[in-house]
N, C-alpha and C positions, 0 to 999 in steps of 0.2 A: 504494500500500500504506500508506505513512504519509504521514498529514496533512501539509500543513505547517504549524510554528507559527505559530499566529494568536494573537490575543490570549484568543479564546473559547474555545481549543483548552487553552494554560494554563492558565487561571483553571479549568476542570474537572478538567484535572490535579491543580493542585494542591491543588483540593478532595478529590479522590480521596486523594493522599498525606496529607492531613493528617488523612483518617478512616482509613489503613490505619495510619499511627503512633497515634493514637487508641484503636483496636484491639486492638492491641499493648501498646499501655502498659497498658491499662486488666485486660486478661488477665492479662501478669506479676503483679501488683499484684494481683489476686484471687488467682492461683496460690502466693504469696510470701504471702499475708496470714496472723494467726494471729489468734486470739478473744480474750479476755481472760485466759484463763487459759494461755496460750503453746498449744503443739503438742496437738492433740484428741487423739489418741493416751493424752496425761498422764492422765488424770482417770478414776477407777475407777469403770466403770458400774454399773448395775445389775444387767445380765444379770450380769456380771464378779463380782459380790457373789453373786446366786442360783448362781453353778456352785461358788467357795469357798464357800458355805456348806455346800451340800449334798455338796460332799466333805467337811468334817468333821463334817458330818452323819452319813454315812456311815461315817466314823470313829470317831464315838461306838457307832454300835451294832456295829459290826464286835469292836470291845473289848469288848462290856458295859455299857460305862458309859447306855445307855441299850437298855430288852427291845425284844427282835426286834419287839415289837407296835408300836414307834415306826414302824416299816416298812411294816408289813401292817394300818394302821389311819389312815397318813398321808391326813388329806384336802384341806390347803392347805398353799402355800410364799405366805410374802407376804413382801415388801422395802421397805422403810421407811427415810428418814434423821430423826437427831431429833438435836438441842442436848444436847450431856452439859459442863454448865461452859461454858470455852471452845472449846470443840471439837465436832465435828459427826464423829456416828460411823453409822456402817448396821447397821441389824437384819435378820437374815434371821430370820423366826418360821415356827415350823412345827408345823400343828395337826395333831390325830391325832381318830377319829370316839366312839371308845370310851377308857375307860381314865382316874384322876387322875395327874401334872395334865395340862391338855388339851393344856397349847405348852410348845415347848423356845424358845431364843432364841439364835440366837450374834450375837456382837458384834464389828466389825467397825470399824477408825479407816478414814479419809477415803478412804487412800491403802491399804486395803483389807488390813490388817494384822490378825492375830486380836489380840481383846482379853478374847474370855471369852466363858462360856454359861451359861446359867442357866434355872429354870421358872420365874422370875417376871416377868422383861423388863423387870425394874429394873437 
């Protein structure tokens, strides 16, 4: 049933053990690793910006503050980041097919915090 140890019998052993620690090591080490900005989790996506957006999207014309045609005219949602100073903030813009002006704009810091809306996208 089992060999006996030979010397040929070792040496593939412990070739064996030192690719199944290999293995091992090399998995934790992927599993434990993080990217350069710590835990993927952190960093507020895009989609994550498109669905806050258009909740106060949503918002806006539920109040008023922007007519029902912002709704029944929408033809794009587009998501954008751009340099404001030093800081990099996200734009959710949203066109409409008829009506002036054509985009609304909300504004968005990194970490996905409102900072304002406006129809000019400045």
């Amino acid at each position: 049933m089992n060999e006996p140890l030979k010397p040929d019998n070792i040496s593939k052993d412990f070739i064996r053990l030192i690719i199944l620690i290999l293995i091992v090591l090399l998995t934790a080490s992927m599993t434990y690793a993080h990217g350069p900005k710590g835990h993927v989790g952190d960093e507020f996506t895009t989609l994550q910006a498109a669905k806050k957006g258009i909740t106060l999207y949503d918002r806006l014309v539920a109040t008023g503050k922007l007519s029902e045609t912002w709704e029944t005219d929408l033809i794009d949602i587009e998501v954008f980041s751009r340099q404001s100073g030093n800081n990099r903030e996200i734009v959710v813009k949203f066109s409409r097919s008829k009506g002036e002006p054509k985009s609304v704009y909300i504004f968005l810091s990194e970490k996905g915090d409102y900072r304002g809306s406006n129809f000019t996208g400045k």
